[in-house]
C-alpha positions in Angstrom: 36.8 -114.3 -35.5 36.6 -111.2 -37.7 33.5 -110.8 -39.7 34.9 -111.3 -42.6 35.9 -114.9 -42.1 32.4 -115.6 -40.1 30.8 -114.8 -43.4 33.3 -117.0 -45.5 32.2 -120.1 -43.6 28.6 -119.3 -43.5 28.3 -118.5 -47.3 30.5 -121.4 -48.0 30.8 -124.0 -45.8 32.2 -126.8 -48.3 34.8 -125.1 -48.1 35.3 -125.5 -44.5 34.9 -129.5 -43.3 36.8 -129.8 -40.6 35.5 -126.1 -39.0 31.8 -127.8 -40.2 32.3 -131.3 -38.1 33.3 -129.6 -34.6 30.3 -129.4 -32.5 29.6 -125.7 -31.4 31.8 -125.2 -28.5 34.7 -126.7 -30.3 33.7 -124.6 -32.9 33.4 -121.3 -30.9 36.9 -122.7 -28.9 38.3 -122.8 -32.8 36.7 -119.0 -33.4 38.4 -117.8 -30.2 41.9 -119.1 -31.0 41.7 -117.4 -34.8 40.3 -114.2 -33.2 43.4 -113.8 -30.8 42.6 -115.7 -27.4 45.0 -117.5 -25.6 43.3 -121.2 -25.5 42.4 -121.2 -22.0 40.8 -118.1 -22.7 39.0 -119.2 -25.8 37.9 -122.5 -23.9 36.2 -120.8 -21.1 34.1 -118.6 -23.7 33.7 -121.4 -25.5 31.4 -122.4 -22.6 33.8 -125.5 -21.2 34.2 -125.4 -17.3 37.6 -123.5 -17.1 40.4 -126.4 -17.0 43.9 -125.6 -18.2 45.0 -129.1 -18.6 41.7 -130.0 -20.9 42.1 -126.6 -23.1 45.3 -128.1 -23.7 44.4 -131.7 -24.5 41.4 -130.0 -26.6 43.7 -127.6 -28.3 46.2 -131.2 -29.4 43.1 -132.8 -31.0 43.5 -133.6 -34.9 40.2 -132.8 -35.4 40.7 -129.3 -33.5 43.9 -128.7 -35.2 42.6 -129.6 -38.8 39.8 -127.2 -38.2 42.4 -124.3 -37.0 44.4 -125.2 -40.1 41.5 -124.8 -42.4 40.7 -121.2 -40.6 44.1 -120.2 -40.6 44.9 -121.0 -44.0 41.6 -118.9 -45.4 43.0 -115.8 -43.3 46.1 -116.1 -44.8 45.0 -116.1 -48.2 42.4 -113.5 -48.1 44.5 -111.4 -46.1 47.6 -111.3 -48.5 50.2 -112.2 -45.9 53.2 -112.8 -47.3 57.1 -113.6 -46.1 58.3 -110.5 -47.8 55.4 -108.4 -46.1 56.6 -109.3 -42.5 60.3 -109.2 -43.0 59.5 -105.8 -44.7 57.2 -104.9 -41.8 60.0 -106.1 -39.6 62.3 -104.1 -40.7 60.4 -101.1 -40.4 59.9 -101.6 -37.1 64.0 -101.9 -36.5 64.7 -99.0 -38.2 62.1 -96.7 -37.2 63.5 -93.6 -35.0 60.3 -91.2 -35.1 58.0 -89.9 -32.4 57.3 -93.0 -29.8 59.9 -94.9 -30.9 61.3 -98.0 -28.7 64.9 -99.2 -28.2 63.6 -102.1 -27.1 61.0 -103.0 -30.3 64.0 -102.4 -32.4 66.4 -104.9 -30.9 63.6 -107.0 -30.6 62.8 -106.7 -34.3 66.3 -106.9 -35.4 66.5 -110.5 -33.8 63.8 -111.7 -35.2 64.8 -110.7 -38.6 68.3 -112.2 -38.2 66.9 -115.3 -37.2 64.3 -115.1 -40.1 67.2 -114.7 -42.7 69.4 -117.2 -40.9 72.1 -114.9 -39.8 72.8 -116.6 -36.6 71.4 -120.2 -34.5 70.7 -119.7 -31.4 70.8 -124.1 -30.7 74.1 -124.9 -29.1 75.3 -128.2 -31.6 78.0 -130.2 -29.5 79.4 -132.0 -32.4 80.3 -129.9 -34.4 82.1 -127.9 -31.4 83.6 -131.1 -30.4 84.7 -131.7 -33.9 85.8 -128.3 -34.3 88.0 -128.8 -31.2 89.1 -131.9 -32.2 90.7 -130.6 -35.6 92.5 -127.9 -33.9 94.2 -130.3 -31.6 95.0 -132.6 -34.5 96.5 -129.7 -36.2 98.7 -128.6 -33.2 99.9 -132.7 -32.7 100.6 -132.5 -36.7 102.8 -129.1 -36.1 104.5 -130.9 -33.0 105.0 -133.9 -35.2 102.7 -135.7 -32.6 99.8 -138.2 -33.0 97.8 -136.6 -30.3 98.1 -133.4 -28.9 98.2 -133.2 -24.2 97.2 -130.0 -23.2 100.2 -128.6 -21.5 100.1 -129.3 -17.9 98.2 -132.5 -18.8 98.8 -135.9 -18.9 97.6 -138.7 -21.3 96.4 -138.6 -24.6 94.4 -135.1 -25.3 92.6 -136.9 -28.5 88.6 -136.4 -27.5 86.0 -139.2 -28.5 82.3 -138.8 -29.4 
C-alpha cells in the first residue's frame, strides 16, 4: 500500500470500517492486494501458511471484499483516475511510434480500446446467429415461392428450431 493511503486510514479511520474490522493479517492480506500482489502473494506476507486454495476462499470473503472496496475506492478518488484518462492513456500507447516502441503494446492497446468503446464482442451469441440464418432461409423459400427453404442436395424441411 502506498504511503499515501497508509496515512489516509491512520489519520482517519472512520472513514475506513470495513479496512478497520479485519484483524491484522487480513488487513495486511487487504494492503498487499491494493499495493500490487497477486493474492497468493499478499497471503503469504500476510503471514498465513502459504495455501492457494485458502488465499482464494479468503480473497471471496464479504468482509475481505468490502474492505478492498473501501481501499480501492479511496485510491481512485485521490488519484483522479478517470475513464477518459485510460482511454486517453490507451490510446497513446497505440499510437506511439518513437524510440522503444512495441508492435505488440500497440495491438494490444488497440484491442483493448475497441472493446472499451464497444466496437466489436468477442462472446459468440447462438441465437441471434441462428436467427440470422433462419431469416435468410425464409427469404430464399419467400423468392422460391416456398414455405421452407432445403438446402440443395438436401432433403426435408430446411426450417431450423430453437
Amino acid at each position: 500500500m502506498n504511503a499515501e493511503l497508509r496515512n489516509a486510514v491512520r489519520q482517519t479511520p472512520e472513514h475506513f470500517p470495513a479496512f478497520m474490522a479485519l484483524n491484522d493479517r487480513q488487513r495486511k492480506y487487504v494492503q498487499g492486494i491494493v499495493s500490487g500482489l497477486s493474492q497468493y502473494d499478499a497471503y503469504a506476507s500476510a503471514g498465513y501458511k502459504p495455501h492457494r486454495a485458502n488465499c482464494w476462499l479468503l480473497y471471496k470473503r464479504p468482509n475481505i471484499q468490502a474492505a478492498l472496496n473501501e481501499l480501492r475506492e479511496h485510491t481512485l478518488r485521490h488519484t483522479k483516475v478517470t475513464a477518459e484518462s485510460v482511454v486517453a492513456k490507451l490510446w497513446d500507447e497505440a499510437t506511439y511510434r518513437g524510440n522503444h516502441a512495441s508492435h505488440g503494446a500497440r495491438v494490444q492497446a488497440c484491442a483493448v480500446l475497441a472493446r472499451i468503446l464497444g466496437m466489436y464482442n468477442d462472446r459468440l451469441t447462438v441465437n441471434d446467429q441462428l436467427q440470422s440464418l433462419q431469416s435468410l432461409m425464409d427469404n430464399l423459400g419467400a423468392q422460391d415461392g416456398q414455405d421452407d427453404y432445403t438446402a440443395p442436395g438436401g432433403t426435408g424441411n430446411g426450417t431450423l428450431k430453437h
